[in-house]
C-alpha positions as CSV (number, residue, x, y, z in Angstrom):
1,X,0.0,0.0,0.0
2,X,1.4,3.5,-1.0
3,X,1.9,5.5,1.8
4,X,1.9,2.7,4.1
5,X,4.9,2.6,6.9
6,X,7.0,0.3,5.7
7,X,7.6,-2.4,8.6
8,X,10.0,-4.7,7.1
9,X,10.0,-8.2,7.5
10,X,12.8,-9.2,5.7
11,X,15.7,-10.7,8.2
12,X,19.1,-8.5,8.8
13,X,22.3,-8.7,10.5
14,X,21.4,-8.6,13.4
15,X,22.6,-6.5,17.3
16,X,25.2,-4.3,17.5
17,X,27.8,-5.7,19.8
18,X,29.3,-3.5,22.0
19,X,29.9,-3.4,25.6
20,X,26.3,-2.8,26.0
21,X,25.2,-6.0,24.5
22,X,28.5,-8.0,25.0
23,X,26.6,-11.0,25.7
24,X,25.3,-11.3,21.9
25,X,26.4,-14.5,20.4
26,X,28.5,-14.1,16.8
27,X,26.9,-16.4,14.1
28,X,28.8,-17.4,11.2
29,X,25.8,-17.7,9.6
30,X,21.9,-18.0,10.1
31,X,19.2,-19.0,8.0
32,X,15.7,-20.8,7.2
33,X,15.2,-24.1,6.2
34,X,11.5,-24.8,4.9
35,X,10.1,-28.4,5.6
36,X,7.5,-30.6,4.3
37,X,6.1,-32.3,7.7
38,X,3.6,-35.0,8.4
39,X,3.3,-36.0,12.7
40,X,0.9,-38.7,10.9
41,X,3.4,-41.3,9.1
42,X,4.6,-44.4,11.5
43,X,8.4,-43.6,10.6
44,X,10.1,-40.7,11.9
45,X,12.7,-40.7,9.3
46,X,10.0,-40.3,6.8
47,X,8.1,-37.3,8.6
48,X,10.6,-34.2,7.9
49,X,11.6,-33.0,4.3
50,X,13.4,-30.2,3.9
51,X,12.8,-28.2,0.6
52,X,15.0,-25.1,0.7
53,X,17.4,-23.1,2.5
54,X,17.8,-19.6,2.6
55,X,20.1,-17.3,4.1
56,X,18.0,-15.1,6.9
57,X,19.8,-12.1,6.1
58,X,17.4,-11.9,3.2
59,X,14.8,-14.3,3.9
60,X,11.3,-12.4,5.2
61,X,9.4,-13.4,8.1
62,X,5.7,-12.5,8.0
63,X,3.5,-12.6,11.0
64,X,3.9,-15.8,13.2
65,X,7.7,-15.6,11.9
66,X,8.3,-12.2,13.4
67,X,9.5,-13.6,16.4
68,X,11.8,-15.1,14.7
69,X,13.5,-11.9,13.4
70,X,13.2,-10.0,17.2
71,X,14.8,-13.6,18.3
72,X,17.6,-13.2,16.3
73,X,18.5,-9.2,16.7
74,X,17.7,-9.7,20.6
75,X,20.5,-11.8,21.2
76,X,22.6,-12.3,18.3
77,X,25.4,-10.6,15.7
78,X,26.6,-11.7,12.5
79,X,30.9,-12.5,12.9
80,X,33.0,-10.4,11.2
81,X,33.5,-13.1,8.5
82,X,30.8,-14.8,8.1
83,X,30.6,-18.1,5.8
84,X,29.8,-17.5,2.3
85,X,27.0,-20.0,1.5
86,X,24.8,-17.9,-1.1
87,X,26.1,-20.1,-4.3
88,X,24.7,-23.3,-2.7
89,X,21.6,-21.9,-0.8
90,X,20.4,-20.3,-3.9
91,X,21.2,-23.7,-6.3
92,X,18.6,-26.1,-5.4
93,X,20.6,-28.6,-7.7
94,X,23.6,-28.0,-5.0
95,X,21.8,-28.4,-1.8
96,X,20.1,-31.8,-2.7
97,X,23.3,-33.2,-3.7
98,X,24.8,-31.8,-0.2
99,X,22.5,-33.3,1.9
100,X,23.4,-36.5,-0.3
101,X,27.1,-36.4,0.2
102,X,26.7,-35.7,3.9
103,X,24.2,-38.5,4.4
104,X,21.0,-36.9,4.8
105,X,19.6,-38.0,1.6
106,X,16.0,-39.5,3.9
107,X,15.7,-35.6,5.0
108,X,15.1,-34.7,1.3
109,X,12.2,-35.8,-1.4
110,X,13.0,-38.5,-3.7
111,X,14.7,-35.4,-6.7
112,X,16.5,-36.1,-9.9
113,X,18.0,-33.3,-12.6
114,X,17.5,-33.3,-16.1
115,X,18.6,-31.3,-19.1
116,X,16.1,-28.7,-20.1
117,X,15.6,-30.9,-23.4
118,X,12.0,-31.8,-24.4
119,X,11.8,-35.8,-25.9
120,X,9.0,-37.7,-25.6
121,X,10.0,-40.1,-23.3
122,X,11.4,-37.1,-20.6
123,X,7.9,-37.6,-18.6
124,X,8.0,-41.5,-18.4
125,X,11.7,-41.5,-17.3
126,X,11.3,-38.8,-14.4
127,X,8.4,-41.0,-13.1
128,X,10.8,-44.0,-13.0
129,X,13.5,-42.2,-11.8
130,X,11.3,-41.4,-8.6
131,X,10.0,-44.5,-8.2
132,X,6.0,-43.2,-9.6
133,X,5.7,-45.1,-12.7
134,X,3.3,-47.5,-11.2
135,X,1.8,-45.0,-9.1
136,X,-1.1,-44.2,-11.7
137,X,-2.3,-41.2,-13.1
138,X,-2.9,-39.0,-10.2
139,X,1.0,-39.3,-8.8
140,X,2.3,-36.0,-8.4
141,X,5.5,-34.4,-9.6
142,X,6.9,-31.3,-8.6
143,X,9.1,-29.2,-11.1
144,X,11.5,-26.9,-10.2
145,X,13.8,-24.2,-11.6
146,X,17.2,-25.0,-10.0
147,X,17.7,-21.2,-8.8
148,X,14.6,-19.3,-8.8
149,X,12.7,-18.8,-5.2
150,X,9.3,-17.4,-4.2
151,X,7.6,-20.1,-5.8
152,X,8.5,-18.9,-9.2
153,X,9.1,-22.2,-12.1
154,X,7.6,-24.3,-9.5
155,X,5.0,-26.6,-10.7
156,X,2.6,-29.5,-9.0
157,X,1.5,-32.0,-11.9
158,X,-0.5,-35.2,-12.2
159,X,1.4,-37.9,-13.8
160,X,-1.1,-37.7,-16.5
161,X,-0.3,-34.2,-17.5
162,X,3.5,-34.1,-16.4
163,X,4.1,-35.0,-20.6
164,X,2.2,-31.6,-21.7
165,X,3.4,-29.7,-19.1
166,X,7.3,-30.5,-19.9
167,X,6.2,-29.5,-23.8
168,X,5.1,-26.2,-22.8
169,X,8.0,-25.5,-20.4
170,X,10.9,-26.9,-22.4
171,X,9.6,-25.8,-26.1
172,X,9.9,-22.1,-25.7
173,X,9.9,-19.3,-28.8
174,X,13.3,-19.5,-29.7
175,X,13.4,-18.8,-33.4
176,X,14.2,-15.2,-34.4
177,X,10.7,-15.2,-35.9
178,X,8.7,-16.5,-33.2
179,X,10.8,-14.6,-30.2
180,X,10.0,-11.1,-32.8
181,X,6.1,-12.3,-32.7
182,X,6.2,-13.2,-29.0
183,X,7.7,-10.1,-28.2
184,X,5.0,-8.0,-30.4
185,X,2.2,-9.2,-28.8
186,X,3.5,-9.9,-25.0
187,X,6.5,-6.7,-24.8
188,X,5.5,-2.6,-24.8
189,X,2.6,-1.4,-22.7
190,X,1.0,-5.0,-22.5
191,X,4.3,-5.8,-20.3
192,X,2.6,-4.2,-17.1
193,X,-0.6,-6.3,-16.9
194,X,0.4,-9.4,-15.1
195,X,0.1,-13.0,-17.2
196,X,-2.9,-13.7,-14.9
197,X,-4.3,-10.7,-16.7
198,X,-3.5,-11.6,-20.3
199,X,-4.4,-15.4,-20.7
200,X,-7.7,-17.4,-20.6
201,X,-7.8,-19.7,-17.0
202,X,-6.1,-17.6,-14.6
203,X,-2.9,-17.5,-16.9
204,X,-1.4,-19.6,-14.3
205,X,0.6,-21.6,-16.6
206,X,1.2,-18.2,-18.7
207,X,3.5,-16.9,-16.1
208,X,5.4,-20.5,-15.2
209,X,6.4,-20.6,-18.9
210,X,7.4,-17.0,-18.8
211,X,9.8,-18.0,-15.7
212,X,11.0,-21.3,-17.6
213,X,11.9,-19.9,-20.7
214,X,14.0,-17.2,-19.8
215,X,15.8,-18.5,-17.3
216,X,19.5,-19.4,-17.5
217,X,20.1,-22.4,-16.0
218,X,20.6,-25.7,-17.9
219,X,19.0,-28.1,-15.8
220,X,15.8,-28.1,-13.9
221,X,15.3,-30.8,-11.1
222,X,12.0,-33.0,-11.2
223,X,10.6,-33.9,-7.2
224,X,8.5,-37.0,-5.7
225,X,5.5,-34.2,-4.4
226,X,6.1,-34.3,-0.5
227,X,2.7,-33.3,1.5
228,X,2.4,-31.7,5.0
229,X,-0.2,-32.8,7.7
230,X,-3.0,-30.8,7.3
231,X,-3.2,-27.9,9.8
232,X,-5.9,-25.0,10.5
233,X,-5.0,-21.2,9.9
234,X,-6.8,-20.3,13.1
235,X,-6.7,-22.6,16.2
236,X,-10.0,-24.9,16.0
237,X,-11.1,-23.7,12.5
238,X,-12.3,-26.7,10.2
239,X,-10.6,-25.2,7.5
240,X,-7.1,-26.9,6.8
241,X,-4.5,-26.1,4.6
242,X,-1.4,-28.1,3.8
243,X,1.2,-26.0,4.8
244,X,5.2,-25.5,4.7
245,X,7.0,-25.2,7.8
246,X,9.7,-23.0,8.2
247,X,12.3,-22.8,11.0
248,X,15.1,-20.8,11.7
249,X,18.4,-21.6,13.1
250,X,22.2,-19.7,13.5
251,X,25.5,-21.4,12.9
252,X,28.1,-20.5,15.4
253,X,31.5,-22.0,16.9
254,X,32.0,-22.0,20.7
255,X,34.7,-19.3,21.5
256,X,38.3,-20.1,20.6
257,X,37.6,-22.7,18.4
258,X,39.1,-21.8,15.2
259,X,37.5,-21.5,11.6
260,X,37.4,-25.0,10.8
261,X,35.8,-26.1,14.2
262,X,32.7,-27.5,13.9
263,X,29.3,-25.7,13.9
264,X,27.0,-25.4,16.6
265,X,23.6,-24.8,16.1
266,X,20.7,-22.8,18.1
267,X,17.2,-22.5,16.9
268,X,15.3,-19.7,16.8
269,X,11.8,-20.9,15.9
270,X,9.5,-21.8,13.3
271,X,6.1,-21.2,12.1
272,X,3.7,-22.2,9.1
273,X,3.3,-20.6,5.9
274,X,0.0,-22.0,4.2
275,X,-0.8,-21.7,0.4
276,X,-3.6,-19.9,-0.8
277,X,-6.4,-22.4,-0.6
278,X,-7.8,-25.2,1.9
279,X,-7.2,-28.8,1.3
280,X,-11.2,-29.5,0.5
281,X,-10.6,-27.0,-1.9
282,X,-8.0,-29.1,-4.1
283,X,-8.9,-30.0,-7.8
284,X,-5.9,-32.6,-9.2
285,X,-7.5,-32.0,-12.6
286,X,-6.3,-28.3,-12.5
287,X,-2.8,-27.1,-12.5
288,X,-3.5,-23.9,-10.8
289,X,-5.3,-25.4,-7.9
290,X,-2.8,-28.2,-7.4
291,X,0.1,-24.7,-6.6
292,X,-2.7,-23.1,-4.9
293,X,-3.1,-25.3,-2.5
294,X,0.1,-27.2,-2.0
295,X,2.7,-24.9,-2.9
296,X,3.2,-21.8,0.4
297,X,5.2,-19.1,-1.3
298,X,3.4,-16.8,-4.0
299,X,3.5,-13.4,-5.2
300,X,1.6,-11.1,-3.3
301,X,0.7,-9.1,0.0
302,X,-1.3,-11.6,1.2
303,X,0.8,-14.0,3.2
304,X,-0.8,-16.6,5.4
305,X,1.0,-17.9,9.1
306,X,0.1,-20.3,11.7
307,X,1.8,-21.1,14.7
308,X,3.5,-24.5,15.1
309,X,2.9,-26.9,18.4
310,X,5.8,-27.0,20.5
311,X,5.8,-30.6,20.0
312,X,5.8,-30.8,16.1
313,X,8.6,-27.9,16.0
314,X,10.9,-29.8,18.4
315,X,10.6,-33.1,16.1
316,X,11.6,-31.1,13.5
317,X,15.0,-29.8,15.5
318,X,15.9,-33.2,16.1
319,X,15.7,-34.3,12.3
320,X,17.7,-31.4,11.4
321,X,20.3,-30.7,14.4
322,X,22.5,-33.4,13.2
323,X,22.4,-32.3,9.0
324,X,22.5,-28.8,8.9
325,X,26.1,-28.1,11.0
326,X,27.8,-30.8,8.2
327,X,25.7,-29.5,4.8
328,X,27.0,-25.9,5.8
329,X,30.4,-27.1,6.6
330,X,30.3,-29.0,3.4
331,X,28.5,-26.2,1.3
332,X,31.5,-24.4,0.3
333,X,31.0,-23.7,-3.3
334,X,35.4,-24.0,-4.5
335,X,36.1,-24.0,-8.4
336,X,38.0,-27.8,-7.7
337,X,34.8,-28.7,-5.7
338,X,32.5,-27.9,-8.4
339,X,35.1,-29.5,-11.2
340,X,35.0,-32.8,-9.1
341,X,31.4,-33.3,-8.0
342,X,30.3,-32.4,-11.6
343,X,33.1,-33.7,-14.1
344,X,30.5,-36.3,-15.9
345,X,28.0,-33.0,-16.4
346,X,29.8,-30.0,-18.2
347,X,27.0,-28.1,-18.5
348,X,25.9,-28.0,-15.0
349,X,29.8,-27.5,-14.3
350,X,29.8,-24.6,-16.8
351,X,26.6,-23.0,-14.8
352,X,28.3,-23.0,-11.7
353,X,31.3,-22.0,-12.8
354,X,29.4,-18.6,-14.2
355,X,27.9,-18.5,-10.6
356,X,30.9,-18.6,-8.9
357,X,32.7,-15.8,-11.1
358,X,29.8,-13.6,-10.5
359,X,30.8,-13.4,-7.0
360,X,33.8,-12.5,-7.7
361,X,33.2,-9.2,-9.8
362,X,33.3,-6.8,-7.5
363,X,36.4,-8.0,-5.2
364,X,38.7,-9.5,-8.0
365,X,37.1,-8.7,-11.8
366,X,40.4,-10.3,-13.6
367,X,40.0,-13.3,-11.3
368,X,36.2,-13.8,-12.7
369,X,37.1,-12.9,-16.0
370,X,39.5,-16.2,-16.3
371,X,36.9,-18.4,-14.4
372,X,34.2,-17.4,-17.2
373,X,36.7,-18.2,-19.8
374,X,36.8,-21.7,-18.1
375,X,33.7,-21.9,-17.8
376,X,33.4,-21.8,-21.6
377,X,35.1,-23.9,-22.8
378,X,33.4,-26.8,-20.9
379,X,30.2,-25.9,-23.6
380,X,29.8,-27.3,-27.6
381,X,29.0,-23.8,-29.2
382,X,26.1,-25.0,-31.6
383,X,25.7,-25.3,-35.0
384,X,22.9,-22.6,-34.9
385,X,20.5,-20.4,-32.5
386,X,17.4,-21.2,-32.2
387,X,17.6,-25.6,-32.0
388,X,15.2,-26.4,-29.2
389,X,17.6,-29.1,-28.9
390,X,20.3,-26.8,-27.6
391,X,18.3,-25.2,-25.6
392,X,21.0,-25.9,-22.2
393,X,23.7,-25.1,-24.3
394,X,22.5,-21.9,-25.5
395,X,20.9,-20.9,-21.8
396,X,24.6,-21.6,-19.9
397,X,26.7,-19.6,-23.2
398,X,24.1,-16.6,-22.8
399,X,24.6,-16.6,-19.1
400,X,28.4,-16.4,-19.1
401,X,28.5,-13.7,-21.9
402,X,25.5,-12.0,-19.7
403,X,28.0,-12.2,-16.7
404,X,31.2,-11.1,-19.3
405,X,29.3,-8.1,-19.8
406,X,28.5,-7.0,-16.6
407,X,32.3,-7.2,-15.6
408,X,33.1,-5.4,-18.0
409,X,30.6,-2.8,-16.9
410,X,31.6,-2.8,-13.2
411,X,35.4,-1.8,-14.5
412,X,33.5,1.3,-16.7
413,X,34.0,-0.3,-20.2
414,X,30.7,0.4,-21.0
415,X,30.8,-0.5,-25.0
416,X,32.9,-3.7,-24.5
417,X,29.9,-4.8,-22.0
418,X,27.2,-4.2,-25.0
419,X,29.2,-6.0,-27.1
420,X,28.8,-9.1,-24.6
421,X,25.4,-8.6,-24.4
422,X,24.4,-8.4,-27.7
423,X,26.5,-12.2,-27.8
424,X,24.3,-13.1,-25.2
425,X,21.1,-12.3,-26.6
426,X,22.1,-13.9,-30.0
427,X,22.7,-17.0,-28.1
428,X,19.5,-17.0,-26.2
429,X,17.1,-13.9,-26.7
430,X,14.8,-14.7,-24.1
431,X,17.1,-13.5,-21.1
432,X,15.7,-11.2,-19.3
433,X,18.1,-10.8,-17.3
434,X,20.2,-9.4,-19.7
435,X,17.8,-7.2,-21.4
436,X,18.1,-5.4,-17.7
437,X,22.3,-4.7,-18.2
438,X,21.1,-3.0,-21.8
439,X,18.6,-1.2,-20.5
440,X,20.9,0.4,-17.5
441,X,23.9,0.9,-20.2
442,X,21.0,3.3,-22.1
443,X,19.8,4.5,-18.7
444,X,24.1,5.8,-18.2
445,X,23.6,7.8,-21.5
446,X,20.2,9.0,-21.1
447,X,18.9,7.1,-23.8
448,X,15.6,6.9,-22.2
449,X,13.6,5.8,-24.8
450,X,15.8,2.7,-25.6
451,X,16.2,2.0,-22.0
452,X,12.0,1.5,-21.6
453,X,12.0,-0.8,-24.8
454,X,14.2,-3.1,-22.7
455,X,13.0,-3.0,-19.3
456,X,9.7,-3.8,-20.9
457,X,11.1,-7.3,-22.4
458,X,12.6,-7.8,-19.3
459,X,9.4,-7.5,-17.5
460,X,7.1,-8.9,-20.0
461,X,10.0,-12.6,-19.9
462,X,9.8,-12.2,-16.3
463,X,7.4,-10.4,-14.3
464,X,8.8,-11.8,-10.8
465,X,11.8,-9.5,-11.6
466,X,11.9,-6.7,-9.2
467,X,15.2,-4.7,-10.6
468,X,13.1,-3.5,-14.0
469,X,9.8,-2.2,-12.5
470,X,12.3,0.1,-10.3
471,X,14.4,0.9,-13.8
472,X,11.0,1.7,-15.4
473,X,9.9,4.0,-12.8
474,X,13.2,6.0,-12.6
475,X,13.2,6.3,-16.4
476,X,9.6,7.4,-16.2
477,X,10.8,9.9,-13.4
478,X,13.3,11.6,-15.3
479,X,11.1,11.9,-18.3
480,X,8.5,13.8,-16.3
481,X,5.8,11.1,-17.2
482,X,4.9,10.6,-13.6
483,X,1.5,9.0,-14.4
484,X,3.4,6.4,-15.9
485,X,6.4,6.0,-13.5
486,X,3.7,5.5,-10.4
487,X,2.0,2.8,-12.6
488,X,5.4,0.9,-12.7
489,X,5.8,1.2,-9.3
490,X,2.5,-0.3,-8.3
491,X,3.2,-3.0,-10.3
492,X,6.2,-3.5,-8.6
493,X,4.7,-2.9,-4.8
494,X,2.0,-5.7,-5.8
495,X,5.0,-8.7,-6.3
496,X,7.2,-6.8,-3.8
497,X,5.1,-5.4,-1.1
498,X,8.5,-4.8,0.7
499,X,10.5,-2.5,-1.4
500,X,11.7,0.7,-0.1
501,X,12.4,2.4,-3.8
502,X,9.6,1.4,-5.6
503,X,8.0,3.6,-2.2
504,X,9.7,6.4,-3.2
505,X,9.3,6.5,-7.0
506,X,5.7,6.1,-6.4
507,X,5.7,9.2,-3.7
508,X,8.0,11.4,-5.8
509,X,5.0,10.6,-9.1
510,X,1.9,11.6,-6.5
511,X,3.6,14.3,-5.0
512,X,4.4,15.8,-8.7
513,X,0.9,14.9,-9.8
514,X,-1.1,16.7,-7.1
């Protein structure tokens, strides 16, 4: 809401220590770990499975989970060097195959990674790979996008529609011809009205392509669908939803141990985030209702808590108290790491690679520089853009050109950095993401104009993409169109509820309009 007082709840830092508050306790790291949980199954070991981790420096905490926050800045303080876990908490692909290594693989749903490569048999070999082939037509699957979050490119399916969903995720536009139609009828002013707004049914499935298609990762990972217990949003309501837990917890070491010592871990609480609908409301025949009322993170202001019983939370601490000390021990994200864990999958390799290079463009840009030219050469350039059949090819050599460009930017070589990503569109033109560098190199000269056409492609690929409707408003800002540059940041503040600048461009346009 415009105008509202903006009462973050996304996580921070942390106290202050000083001899005030000496007694804080330093954290290396802390963090959220959401959970699939049913109190119902006869075997502990199959009650708890963890979905994602985040870091809780940037995680939010809505309602029940505000505690959590207060927790945390009451009585702790980040280290001065904390561990650097960002490349595997925000790599689904990674944390899976951590808890694997570490021996936690009953903590996690039966998962398995694929190419983004449509065949016809894709759908019949994910439901043998997680053990669903004779589970009939109403087994569910859960596809993910290996490094998306907020529930974006995540998708419950039947295993009688998993075949036609894969078609429409992994077949995108990607012919100069059809990406020019697509972006005739989807890009410009038609950008700002969400997908839900634009396509028959909801346009549920709309905006799920949108955040498949674009997205730069070469792999996506295919999940046995996990269910919670079902749990009321209000204390004695018959209205149940089947929720996602998520708890909290910091890493620390006791004092004097050194940097390799092992981790100790406290927990700070947890709570339940419920999906939009009850369970009585659930129709398997429809794709949107199968995310509205399993899946708990979605796009909007609305966000729905419930407290946790003592009982079910402290089962949940004991299943994870053991892993989650050794996955973030284990977590670091090295080059030789990476190279050994993934030397039978180049691509995935090559992705990671990229990842890790992006970190390193601020601190060392020559250093990232050599590790993208690595990175490179573990990738067969195709024969030509626009084969559906190198789709992962063409995503990972768009990414690494993407991320080329942008350290090229960060050292002020502005035209060597359009050069890259001008590459990187040729290779893959549905990347949003780098339709968002172009549009802030026209944004440095004041090409206005230009720099709207491209923020409006970014939006229209991805409209979960906060860093555009914030371009859009600015450029709208400076052009005087203030009309137009509050409508961009509406849009934004209706994804992003929590964002300070989109606040401000939308002030700045009502103040000038009044």
């Amino acid at each position: 809401q415009v105008g509202a007082l903006v009462d973050s709840d996304v996580g921070g830092t942390g106290g202050k220590p000083n001899e005030a508050n000496s007694a804080l306790t330093q954290v290396s790291f802390w963090g959220i770990c959401d959970v699939k949980y049913d109190a119902r199954l006869p075997d502990p070991r199959d009650r708890v499975r963890v979905l994602e981790l985040g870091d809780g420096r940037t995680s939010r905490f809505s309602h029940h989970g505000r505690a959590i926050k207060e927790n945390f800045d009451r009585k702790y303080c980040m280290v001065a060097d904390p561990i650097k876990r960002a490349v595997m908490t925000e790599n689904k692909k990674l944390t899976h195959d951590v808890f694997v290594k570490e021996g936690f693989s009953h903590l996690r749903p039966d998962t398995a990674a694929y190419p983004r490569r449509y065949h016809e048999g894709l759908a019949g070999e994910i439901l043998a790979d997680l053990g669903l082939d004779n589970g009939g037509a109403e087994a569910m699957v859960v596809l993910k996008l290996v490094n998306r979050s907020r529930g974006a490119g995540v998708i419950v399916t039947s295993a009688a529609r998993l075949d036609g969903v894969l078609r429409s995720l992994l077949r995108p536009p990607l012919k100069p011809i059809e990406v020019h139609a697509w972006m005739a009828e989807h890009s410009g002013p038609r950008a700002m009205r969400p997908p839900s707004a634009q396509a028959a049914g909801g346009g549920f499935m709309e905006e799920q392509c949108r955040h498949w298609w674009c997205n730069e990762c070469p792999v996506f990972l295919a999940e046995r669908c996990c269910r919670s217990m079902p749990w009321p949003l209000q204390p004695g309501s018959n209205e149940v939803f089947d929720g996602t837990m998520r708890v909290a917890f910091a890493l620390y070491r006791k004092a004097g141990e050194n940097q390799a010592g092992p981790f100790e871990i406290d927990w700070l609480g947890g709570y339940w985030k419920m999906p939009k609908d009850p369970v009585e409301r659930l129709d398997a025949s429809r794709l949107a209702s199968l995310q509205e009322s399993i899946i708990s993170s979605f796009n909007s202001v609305d966000k729905r808590t419930a407290e946790v019983s003592a009982e079910h939370l402290q089962e949940v601490f004991d299943a994870l108290t053991p892993a989650l000390p050794l996955v973030f021990a284990a977590g670091h994200t090295s080059l030789q790491s990476v190279a050994d864990a993934y030397k039978d999958d180049e691509l995935f390799r090559a992705f990671t690679f990229c990842r890790v290079a992006a970190g390193n463009r601020l601190k060392d840009p020559g250093r990232g520089l050599q590790i993208l030219e690595m990175a490179k050469q573990f990738v067969s350039v195709p024969a030509c853009s626009g084969d559906l059949d190198s789709l992962p090819e063409l995503c990972v050599l768009s990414y690494i050109d993407r991320t080329v460009g942008s350290t090229y930017a960060i050292k002020g070589d502005w035209e060597a950095a359009e050069e890259k990503w001008r590459s990187s569109l040729d290779y893959f033109p549905l990347n949003a993401t780098t339709y968002w560098f172009q549009a802030c190199s026209h944004l440095e000269r004041q090409e206005f104009d230009k720099a709207e056409v491209n923020l409006l492609k970014a939006i229209s690929l991805d409209p979960d993409f906060k860093l555009p409707y914030l371009g859009l408003g600015n450029c709208r800002l400076l052009q005087r169109r203030f009309d137009q540059a509050l409508e961009a940041a509406l849009a934004c503040l209706s994804r992003h509820p929590d964002t300070p600048v989109a606040q401000q461009i939308s002030g700045q346009a009502i103040y000038h309009l009044l």
